[in-house]
N, C-alpha and C positions, 0 to 999 in steps of 0.2 A: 504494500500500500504506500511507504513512505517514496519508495524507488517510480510510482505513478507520477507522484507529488512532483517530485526532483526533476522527472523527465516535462511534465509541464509548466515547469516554472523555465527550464532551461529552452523551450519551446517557445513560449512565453516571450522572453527576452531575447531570444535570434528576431523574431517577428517583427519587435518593438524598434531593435537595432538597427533594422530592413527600412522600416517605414523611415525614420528618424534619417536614415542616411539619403535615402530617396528623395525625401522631401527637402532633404538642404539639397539636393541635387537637383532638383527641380526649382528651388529658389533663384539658386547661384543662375541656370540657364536662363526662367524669366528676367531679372535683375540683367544680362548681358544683354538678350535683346530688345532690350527698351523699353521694361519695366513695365508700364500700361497700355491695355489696349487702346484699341479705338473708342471704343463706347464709353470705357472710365473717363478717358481724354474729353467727350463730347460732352458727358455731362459735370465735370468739373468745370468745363467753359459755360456751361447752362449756369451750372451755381455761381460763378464768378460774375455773370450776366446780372445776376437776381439781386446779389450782393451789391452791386455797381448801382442798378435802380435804387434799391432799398433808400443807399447812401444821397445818393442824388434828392429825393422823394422827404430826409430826411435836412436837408442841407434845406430846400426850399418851405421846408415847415419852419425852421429855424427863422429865416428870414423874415416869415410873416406874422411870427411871435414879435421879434423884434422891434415889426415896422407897429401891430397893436401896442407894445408898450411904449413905443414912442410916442402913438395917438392918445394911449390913455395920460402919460407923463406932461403932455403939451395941455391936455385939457385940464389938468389939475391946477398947472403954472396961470393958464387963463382966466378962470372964473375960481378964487379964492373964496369968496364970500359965497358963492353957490354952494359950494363945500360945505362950510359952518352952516349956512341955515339948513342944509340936508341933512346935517347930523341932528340938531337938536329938534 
């Protein structure tokens, strides 16, 4: 029984050995031939696209924050007294 044991553990671990070296071996080949395909390629340039609007989309909200605090900053320097009698 223990001699079962031993023969699949040693079994075991050739298999493991197998994959483990295969698989750097298939790494190292990907990695030479240039790493990603096509389609990884296409849609990293989609995400990079989506990213690019985002920022754009976000730079122009910026702007119009801005250009409202200005409006709201100018209106406040104008009418001083409209202010006080609106609070009280």
């Amino acid at each position: 029984m223990t001699a079962v044991f031993i023969v699949g553990i040693v079994f075991a671990g050739l298999v493991l050995s197998l994959a483990v070296i295969g698989g750097t071996i298939l790494m190292g080949i990907k990695l030479k031939t240039g790493g990603i395909s096509k389609t990884d390629r296409h849609e990293r340039a989609e995400e990079a696209r989506m990213i690019q609007e985002i920022y754009k989309g976000l730079s122009q909200m910026d702007a119009r924050i801005e250009a409202l605090e200005t409006i709201l900053m100018d209106g406040k320097e104008r009418d001083p007294d409209e202010t006080a009698h609106k609070s009280t």
